[in-house]
PDB file of N, CA, C and O in Angstrom:
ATOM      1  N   UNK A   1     -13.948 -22.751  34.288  1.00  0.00           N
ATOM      2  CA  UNK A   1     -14.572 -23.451  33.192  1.00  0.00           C
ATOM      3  C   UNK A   1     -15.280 -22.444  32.285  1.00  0.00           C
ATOM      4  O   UNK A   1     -16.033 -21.515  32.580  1.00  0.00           O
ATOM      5  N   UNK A   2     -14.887 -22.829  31.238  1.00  0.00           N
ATOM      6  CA  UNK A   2     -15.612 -21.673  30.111  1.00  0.00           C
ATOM      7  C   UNK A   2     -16.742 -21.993  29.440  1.00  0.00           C
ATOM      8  O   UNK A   2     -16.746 -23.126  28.961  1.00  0.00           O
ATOM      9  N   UNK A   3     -17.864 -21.213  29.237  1.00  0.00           N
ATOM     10  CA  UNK A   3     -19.056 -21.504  28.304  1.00  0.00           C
ATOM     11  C   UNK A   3     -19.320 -21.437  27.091  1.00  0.00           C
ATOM     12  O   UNK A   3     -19.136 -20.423  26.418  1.00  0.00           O
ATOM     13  N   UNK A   4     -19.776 -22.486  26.668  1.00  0.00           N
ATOM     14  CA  UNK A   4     -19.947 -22.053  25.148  1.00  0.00           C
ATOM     15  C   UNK A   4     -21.309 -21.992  24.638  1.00  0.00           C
ATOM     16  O   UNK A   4     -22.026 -22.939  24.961  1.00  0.00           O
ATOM     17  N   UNK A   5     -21.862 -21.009  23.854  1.00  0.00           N
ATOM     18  CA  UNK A   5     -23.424 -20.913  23.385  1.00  0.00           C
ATOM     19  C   UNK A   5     -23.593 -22.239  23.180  1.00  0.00           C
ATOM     20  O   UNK A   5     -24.757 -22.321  23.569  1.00  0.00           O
ATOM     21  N   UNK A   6     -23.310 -23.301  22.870  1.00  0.00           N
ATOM     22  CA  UNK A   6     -24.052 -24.665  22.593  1.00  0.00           C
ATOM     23  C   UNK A   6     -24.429 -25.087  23.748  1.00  0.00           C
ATOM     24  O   UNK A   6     -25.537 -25.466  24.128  1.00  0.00           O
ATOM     25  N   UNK A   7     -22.795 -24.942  24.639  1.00  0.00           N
ATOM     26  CA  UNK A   7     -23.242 -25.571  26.002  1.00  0.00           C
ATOM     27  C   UNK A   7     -24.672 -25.291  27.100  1.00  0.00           C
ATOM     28  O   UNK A   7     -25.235 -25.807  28.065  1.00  0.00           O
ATOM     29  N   UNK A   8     -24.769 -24.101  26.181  1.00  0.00           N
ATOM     30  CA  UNK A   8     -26.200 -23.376  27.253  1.00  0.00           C
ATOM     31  C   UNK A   8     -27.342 -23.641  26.532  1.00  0.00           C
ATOM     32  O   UNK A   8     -28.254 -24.136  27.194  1.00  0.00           O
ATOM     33  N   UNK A   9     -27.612 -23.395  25.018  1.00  0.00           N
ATOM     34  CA  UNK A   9     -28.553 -23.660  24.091  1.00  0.00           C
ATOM     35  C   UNK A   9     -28.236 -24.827  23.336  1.00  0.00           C
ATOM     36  O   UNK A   9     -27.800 -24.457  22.246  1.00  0.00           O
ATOM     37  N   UNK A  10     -28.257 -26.020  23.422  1.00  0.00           N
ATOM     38  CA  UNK A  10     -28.266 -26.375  21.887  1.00  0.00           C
ATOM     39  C   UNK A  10     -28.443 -25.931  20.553  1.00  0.00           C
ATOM     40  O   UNK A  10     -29.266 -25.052  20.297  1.00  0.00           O
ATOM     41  N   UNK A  11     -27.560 -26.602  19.454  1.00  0.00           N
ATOM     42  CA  UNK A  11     -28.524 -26.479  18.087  1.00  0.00           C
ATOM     43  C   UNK A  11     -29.640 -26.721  17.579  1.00  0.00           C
ATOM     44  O   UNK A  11     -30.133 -26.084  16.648  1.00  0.00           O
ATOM     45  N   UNK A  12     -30.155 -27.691  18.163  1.00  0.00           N
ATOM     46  CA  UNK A  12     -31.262 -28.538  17.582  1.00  0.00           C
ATOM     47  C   UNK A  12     -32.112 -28.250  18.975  1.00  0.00           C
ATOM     48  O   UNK A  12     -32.841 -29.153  19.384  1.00  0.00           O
ATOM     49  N   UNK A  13     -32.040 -27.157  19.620  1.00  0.00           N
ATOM     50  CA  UNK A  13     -33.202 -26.201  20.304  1.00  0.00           C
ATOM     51  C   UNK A  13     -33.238 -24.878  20.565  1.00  0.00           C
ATOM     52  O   UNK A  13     -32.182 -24.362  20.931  1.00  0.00           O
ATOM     53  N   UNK A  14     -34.422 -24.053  20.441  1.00  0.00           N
ATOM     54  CA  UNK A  14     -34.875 -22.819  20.170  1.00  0.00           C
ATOM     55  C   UNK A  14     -35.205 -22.438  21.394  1.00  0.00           C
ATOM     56  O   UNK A  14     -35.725 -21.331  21.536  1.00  0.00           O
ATOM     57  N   UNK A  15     -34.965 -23.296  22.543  1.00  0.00           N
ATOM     58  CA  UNK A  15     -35.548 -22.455  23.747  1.00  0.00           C
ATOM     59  C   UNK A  15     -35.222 -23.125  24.767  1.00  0.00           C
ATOM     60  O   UNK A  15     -35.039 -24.343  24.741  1.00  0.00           O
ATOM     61  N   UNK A  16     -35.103 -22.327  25.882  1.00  0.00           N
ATOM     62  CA  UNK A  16     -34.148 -23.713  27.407  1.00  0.00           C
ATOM     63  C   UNK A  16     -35.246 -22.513  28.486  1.00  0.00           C
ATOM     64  O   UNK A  16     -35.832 -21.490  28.133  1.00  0.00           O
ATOM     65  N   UNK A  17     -35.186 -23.087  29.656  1.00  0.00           N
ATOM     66  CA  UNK A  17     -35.631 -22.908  30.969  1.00  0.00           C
ATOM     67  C   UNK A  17     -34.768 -22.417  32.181  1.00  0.00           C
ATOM     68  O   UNK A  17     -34.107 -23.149  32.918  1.00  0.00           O
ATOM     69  N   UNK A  18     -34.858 -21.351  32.247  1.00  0.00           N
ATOM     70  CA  UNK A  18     -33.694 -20.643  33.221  1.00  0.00           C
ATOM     71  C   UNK A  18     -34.634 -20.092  34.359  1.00  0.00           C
ATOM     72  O   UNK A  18     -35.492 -19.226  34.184  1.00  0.00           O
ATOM     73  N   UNK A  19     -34.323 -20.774  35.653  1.00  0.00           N
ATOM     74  CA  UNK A  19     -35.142 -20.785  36.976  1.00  0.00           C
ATOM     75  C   UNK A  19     -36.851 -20.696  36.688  1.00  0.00           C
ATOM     76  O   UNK A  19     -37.697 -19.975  37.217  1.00  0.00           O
ATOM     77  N   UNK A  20     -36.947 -21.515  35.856  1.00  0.00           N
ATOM     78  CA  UNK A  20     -38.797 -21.424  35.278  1.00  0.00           C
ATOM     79  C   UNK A  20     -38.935 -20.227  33.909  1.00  0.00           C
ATOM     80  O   UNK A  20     -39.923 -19.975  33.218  1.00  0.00           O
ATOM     81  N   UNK A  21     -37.989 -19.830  33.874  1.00  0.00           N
ATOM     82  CA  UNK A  21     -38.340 -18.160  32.998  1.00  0.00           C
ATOM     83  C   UNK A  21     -37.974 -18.766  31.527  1.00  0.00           C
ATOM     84  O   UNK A  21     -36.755 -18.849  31.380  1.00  0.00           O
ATOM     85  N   UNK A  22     -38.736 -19.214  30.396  1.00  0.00           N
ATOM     86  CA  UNK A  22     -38.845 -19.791  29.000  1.00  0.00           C
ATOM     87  C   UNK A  22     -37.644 -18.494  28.675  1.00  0.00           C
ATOM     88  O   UNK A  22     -37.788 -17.333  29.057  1.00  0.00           O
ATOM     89  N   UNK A  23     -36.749 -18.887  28.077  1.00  0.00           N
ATOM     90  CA  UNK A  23     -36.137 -18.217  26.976  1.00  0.00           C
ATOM     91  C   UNK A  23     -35.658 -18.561  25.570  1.00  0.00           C
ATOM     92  O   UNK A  23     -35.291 -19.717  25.357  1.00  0.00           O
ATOM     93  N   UNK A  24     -35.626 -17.498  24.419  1.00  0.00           N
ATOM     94  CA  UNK A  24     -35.848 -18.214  23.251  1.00  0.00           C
ATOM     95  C   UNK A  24     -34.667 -18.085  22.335  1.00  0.00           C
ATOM     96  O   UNK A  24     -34.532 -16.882  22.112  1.00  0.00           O
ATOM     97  N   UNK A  25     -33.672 -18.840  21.649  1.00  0.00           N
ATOM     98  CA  UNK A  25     -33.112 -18.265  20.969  1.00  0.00           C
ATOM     99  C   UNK A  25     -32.861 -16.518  20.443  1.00  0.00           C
ATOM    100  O   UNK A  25     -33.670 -16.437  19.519  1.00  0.00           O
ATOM    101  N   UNK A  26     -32.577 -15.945  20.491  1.00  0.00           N
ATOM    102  CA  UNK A  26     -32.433 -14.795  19.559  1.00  0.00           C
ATOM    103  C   UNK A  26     -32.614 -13.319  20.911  1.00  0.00           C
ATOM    104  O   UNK A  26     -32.340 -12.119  20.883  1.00  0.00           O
ATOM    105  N   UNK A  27     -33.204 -14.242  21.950  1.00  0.00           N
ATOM    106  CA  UNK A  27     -33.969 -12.776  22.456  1.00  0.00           C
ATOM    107  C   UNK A  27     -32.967 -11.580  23.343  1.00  0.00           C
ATOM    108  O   UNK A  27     -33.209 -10.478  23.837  1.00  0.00           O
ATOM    109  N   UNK A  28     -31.794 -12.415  23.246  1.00  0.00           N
ATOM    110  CA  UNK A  28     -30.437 -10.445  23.805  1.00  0.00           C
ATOM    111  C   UNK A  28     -30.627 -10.341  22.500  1.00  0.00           C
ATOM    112  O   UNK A  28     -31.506  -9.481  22.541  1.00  0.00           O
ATOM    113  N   UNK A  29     -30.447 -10.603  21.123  1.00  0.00           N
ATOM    114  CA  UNK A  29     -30.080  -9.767  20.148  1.00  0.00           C
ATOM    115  C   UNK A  29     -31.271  -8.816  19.921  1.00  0.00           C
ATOM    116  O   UNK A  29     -31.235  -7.586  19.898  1.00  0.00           O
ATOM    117  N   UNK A  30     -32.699  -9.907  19.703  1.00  0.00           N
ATOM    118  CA  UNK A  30     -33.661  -8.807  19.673  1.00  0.00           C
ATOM    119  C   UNK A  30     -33.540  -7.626  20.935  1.00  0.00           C
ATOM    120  O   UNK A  30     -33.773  -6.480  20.548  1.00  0.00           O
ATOM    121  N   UNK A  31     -33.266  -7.750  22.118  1.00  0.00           N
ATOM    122  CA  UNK A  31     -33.557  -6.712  23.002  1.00  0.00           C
ATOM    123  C   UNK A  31     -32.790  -5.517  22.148  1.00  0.00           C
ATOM    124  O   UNK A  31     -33.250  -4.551  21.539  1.00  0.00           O
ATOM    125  N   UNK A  32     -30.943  -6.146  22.424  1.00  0.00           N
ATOM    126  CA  UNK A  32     -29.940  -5.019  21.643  1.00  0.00           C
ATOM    127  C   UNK A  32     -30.740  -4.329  20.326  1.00  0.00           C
ATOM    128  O   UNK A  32     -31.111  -3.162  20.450  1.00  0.00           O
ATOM    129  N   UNK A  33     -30.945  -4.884  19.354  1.00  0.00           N
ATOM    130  CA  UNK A  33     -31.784  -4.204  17.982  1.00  0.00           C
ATOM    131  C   UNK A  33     -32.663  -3.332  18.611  1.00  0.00           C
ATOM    132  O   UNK A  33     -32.289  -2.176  18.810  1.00  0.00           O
ATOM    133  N   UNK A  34     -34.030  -3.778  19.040  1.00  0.00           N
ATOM    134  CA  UNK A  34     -34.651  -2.841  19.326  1.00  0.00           C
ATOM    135  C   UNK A  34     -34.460  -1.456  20.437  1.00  0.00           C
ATOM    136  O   UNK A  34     -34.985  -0.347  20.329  1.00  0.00           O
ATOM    137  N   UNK A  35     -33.458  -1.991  21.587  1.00  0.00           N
ATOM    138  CA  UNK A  35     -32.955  -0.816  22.477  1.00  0.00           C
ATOM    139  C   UNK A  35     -31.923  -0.034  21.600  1.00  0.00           C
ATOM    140  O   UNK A  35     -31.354   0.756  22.353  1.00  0.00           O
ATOM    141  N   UNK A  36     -31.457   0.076  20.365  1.00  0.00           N
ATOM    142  CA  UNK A  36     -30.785   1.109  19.549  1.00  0.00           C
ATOM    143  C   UNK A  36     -32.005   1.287  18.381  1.00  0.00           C
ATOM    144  O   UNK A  36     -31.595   1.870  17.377  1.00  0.00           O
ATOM    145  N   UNK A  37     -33.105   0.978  18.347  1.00  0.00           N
ATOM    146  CA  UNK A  37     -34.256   0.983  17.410  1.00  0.00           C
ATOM    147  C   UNK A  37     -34.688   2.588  18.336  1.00  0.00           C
ATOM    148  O   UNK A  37     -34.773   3.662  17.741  1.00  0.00           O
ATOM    149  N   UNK A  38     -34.852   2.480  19.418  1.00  0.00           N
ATOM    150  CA  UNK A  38     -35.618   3.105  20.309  1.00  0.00           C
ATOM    151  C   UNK A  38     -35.387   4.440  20.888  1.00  0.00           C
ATOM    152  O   UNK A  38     -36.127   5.311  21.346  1.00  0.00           O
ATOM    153  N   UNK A  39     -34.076   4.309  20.712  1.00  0.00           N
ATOM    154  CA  UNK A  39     -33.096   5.492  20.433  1.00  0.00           C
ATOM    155  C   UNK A  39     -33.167   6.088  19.349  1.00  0.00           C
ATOM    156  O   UNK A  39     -32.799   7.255  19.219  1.00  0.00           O
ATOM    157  N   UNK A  40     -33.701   5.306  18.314  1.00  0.00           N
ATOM    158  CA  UNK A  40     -33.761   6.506  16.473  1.00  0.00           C
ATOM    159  C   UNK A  40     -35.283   7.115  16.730  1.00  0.00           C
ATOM    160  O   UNK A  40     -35.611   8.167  16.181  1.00  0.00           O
ATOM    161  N   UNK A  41     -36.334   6.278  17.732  1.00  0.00           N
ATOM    162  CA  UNK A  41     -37.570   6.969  17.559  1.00  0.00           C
ATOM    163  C   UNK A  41     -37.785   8.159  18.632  1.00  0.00           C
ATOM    164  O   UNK A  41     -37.460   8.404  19.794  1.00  0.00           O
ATOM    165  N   UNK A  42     -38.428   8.684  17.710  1.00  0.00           N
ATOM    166  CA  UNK A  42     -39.291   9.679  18.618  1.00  0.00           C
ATOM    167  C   UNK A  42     -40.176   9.722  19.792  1.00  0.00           C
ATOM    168  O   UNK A  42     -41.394   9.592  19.667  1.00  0.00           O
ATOM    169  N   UNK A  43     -39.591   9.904  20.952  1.00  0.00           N
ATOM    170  CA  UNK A  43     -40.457   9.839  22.340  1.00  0.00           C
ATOM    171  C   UNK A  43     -41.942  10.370  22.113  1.00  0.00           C
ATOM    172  O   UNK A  43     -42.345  11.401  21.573  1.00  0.00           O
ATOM    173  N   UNK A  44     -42.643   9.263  22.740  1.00  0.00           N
ATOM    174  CA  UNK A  44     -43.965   9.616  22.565  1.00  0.00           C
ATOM    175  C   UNK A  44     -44.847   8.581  21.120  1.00  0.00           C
ATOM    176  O   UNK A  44     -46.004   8.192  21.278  1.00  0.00           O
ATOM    177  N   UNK A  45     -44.286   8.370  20.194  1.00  0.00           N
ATOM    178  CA  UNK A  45     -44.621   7.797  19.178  1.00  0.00           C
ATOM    179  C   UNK A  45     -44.982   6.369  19.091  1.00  0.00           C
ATOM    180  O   UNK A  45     -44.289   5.540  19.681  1.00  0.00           O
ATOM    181  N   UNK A  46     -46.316   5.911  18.198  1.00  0.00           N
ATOM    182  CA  UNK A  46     -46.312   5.034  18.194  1.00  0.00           C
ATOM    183  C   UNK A  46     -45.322   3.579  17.866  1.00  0.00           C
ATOM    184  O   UNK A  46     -45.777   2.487  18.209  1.00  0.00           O
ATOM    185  N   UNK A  47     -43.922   3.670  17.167  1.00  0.00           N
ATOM    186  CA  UNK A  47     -43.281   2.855  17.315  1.00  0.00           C
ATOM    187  C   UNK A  47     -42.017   2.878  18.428  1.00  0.00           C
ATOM    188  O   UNK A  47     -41.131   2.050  18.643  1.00  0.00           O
ATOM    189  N   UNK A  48     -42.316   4.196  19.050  1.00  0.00           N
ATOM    190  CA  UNK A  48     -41.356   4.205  20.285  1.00  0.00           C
ATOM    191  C   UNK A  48     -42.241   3.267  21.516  1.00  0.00           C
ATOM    192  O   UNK A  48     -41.691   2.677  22.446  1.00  0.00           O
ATOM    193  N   UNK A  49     -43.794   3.304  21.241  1.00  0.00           N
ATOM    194  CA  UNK A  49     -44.326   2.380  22.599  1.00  0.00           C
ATOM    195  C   UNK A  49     -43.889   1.023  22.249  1.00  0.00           C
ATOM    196  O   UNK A  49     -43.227   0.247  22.938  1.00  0.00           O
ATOM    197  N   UNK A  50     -44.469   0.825  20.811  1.00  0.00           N
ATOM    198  CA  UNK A  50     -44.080  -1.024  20.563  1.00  0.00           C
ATOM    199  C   UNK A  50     -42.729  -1.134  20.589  1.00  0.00           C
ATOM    200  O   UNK A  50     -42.486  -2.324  20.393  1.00  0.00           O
ATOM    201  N   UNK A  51     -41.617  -0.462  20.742  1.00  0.00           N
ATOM    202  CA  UNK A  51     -39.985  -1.131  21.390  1.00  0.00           C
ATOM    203  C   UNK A  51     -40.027  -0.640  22.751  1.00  0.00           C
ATOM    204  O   UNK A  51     -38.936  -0.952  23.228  1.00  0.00           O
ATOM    205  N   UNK A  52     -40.722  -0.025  23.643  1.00  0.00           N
ATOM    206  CA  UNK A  52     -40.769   0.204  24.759  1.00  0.00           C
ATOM    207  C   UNK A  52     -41.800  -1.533  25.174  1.00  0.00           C
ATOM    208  O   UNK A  52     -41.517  -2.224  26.153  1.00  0.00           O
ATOM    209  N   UNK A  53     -42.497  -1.751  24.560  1.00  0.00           N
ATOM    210  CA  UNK A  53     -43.023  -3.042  24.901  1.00  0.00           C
ATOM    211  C   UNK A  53     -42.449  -4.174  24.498  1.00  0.00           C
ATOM    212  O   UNK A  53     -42.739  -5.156  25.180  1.00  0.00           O
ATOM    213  N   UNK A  54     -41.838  -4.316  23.740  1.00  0.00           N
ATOM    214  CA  UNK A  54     -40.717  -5.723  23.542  1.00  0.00           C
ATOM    215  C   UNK A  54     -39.840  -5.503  24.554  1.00  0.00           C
ATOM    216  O   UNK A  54     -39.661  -6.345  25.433  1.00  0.00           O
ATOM    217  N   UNK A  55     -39.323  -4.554  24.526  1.00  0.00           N
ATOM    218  CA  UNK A  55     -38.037  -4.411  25.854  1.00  0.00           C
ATOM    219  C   UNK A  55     -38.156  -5.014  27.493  1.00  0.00           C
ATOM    220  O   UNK A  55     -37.498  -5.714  28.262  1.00  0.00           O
ATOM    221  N   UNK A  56     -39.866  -4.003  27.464  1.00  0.00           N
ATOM    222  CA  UNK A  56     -40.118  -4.677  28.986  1.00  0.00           C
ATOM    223  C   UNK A  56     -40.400  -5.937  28.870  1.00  0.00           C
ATOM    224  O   UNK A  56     -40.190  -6.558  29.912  1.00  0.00           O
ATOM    225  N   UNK A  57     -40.952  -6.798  27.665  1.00  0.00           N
ATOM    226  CA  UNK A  57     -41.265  -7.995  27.923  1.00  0.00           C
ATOM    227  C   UNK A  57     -39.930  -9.221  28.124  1.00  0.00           C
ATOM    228  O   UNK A  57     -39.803 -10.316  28.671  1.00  0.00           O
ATOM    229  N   UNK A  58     -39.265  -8.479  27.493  1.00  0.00           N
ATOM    230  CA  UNK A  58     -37.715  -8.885  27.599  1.00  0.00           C
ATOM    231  C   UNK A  58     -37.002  -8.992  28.731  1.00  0.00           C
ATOM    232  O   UNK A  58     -36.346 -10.033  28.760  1.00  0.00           O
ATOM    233  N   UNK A  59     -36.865  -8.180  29.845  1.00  0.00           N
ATOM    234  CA  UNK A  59     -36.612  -7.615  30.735  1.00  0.00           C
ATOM    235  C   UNK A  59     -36.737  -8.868  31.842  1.00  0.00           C
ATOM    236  O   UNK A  59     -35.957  -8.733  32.785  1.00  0.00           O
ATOM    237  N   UNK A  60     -37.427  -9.843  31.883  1.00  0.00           N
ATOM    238  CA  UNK A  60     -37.790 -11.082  33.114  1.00  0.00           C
ATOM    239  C   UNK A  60     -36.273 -11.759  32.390  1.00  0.00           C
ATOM    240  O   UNK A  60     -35.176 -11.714  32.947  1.00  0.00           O
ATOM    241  N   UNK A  61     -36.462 -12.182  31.453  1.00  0.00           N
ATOM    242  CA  UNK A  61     -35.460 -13.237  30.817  1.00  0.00           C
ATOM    243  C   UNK A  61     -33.768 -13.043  30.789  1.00  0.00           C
ATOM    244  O   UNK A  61     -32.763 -13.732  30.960  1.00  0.00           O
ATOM    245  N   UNK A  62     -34.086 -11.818  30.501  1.00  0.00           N
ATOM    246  CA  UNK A  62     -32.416 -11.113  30.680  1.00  0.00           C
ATOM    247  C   UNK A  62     -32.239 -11.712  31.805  1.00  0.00           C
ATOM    248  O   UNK A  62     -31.578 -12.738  31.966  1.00  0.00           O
ATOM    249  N   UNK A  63     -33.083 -10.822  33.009  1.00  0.00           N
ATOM    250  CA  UNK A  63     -32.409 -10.959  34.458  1.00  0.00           C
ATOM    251  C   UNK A  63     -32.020 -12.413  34.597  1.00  0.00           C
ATOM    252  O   UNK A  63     -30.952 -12.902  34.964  1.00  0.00           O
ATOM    253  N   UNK A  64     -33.331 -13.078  34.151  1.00  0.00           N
ATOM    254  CA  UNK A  64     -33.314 -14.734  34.635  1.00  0.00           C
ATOM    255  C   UNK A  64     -31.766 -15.459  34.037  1.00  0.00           C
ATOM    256  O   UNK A  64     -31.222 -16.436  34.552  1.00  0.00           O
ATOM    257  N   UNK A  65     -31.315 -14.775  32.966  1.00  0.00           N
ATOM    258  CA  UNK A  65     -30.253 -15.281  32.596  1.00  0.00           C
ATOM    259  C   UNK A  65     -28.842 -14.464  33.046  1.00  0.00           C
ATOM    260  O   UNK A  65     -27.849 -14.931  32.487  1.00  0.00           O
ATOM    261  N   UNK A  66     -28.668 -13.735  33.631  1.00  0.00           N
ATOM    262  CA  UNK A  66     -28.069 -12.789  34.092  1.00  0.00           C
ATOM    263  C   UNK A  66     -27.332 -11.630  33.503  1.00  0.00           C
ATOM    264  O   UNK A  66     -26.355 -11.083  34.014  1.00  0.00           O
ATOM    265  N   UNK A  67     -27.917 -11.309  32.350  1.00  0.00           N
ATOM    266  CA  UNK A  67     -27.515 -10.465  31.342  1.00  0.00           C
ATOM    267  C   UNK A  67     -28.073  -8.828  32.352  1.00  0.00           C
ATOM    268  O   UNK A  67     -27.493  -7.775  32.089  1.00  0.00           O
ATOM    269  N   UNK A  68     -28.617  -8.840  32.878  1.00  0.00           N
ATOM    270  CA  UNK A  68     -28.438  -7.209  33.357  1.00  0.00           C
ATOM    271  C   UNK A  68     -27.852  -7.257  34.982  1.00  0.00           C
ATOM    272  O   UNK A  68     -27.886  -6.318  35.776  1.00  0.00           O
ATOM    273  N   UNK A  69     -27.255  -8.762  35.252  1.00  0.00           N
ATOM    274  CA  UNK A  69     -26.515  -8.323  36.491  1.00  0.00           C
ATOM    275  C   UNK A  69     -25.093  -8.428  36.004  1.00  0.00           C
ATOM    276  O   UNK A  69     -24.261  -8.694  36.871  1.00  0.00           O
ATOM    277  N   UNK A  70     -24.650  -8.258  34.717  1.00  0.00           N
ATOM    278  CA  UNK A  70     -23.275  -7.873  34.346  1.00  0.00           C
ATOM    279  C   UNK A  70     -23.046  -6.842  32.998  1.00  0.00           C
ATOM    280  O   UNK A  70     -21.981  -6.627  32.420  1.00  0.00           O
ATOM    281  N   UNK A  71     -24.250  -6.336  32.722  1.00  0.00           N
ATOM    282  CA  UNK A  71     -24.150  -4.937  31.701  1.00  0.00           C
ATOM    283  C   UNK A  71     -25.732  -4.420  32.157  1.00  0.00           C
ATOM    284  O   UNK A  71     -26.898  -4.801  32.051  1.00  0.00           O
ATOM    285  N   UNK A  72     -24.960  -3.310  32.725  1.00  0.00           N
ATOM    286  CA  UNK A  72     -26.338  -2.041  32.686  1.00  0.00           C
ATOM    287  C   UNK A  72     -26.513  -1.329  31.540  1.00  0.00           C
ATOM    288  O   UNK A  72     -25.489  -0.852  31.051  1.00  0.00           O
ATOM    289  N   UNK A  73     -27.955  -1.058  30.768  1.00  0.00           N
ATOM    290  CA  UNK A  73     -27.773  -0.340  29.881  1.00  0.00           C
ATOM    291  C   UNK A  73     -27.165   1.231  29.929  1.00  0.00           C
ATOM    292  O   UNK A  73     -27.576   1.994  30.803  1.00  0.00           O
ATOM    293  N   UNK A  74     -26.490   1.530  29.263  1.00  0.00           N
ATOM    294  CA  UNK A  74     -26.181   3.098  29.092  1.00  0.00           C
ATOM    295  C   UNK A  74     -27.267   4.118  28.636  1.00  0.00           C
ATOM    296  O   UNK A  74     -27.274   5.269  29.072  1.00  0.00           O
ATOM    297  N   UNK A  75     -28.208   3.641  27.719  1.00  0.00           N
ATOM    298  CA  UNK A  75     -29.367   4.515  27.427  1.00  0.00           C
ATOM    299  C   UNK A  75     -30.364   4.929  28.260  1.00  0.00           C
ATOM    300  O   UNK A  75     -31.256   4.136  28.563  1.00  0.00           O
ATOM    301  N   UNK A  76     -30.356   6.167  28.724  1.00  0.00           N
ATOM    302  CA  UNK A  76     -31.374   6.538  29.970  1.00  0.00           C
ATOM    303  C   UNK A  76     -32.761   5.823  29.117  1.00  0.00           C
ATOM    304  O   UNK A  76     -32.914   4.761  29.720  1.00  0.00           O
ATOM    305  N   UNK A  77     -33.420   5.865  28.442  1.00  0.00           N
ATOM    306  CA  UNK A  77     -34.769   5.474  27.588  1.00  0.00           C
ATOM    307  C   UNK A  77     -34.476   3.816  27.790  1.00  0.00           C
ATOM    308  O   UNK A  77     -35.371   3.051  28.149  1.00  0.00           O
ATOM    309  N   UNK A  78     -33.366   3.463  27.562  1.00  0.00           N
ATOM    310  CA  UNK A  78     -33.870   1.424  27.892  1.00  0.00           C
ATOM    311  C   UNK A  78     -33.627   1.367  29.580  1.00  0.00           C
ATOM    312  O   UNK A  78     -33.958   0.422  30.296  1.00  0.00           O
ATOM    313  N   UNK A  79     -33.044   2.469  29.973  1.00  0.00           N
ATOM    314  CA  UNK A  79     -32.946   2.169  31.493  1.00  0.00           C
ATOM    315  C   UNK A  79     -34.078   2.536  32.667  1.00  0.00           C
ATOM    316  O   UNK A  79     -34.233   2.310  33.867  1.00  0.00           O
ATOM    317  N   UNK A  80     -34.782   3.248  31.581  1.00  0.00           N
ATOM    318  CA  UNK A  80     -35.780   3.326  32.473  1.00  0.00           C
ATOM    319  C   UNK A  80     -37.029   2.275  31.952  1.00  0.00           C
ATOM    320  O   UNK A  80     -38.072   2.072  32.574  1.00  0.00           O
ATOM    321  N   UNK A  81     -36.793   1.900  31.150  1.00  0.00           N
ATOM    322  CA  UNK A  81     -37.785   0.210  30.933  1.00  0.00           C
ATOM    323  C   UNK A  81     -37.514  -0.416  31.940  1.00  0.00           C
ATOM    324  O   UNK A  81     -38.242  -0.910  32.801  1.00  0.00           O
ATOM    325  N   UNK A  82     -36.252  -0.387  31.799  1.00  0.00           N
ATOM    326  CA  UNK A  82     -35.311  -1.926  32.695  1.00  0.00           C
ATOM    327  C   UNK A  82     -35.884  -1.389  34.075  1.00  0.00           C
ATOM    328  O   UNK A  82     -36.300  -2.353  34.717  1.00  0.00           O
ATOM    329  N   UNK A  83     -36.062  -0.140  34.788  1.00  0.00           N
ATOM    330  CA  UNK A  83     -36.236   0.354  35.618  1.00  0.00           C
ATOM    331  C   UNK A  83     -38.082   0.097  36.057  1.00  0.00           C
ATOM    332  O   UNK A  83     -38.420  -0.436  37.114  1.00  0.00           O
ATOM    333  N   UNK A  84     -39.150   0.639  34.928  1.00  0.00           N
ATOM    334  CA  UNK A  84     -39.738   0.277  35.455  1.00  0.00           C
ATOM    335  C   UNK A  84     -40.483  -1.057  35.741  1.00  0.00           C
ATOM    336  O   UNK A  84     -41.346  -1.466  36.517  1.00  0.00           O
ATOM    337  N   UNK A  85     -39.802  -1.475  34.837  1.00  0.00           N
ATOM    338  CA  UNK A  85     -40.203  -2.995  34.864  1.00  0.00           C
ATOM    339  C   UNK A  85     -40.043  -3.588  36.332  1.00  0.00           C
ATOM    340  O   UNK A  85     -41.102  -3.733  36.943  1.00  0.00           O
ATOM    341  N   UNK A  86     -38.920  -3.936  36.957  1.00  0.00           N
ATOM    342  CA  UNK A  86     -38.297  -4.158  38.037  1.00  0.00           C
ATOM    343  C   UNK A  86     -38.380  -3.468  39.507  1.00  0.00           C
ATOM    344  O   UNK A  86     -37.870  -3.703  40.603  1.00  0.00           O
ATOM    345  N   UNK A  87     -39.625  -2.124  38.779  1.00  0.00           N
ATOM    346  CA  UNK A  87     -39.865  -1.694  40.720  1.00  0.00           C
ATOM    347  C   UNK A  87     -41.483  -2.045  40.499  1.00  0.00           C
ATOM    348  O   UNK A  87     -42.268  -1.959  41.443  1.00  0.00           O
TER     349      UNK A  87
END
């Protein structure tokens, strides 16, 4: 049986409940944007912490939806978010 984004989100809703974990419309794309955002900044910098902090906050919801038990990131810098988030 195949899925379709409606079938999981509706249109006429911005947010569903996956094992208790709120998720919101938009939030793999925001992760993707900002984990290639994060990659143009400079380690150490103040807009490298604020996409290092959307990412980890990101990081419950993915899993909860199973987006990082079927793509690991390739970027050592989002993998070690994903990393420390999760130990």
């Amino acid at each position: 049986m195949t899925v379709r984004p409606e079938d999981v989100l509706p249109d006429d809703q911005d947010t569903a409940d996956f094992g208790g974990v709120p998720l919101r419309k938009g939030t793999v794309a925001a992760f993707v944007r900002n984990a290639q955002s994060l990659e143009a900044a400079p380690e150490g910098s103040p807009e490298a912490e604020q996409l290092v902090a959307a990412l980890a906050d990101a990081v419950p919801q993915l899993r909860a939806i199973g987006v990082l038990d079927v793509f690991a990131p390739v970027s050592p810098r989002v993998r070690a978010v994903v990393d420390a988030v999760e130990s």
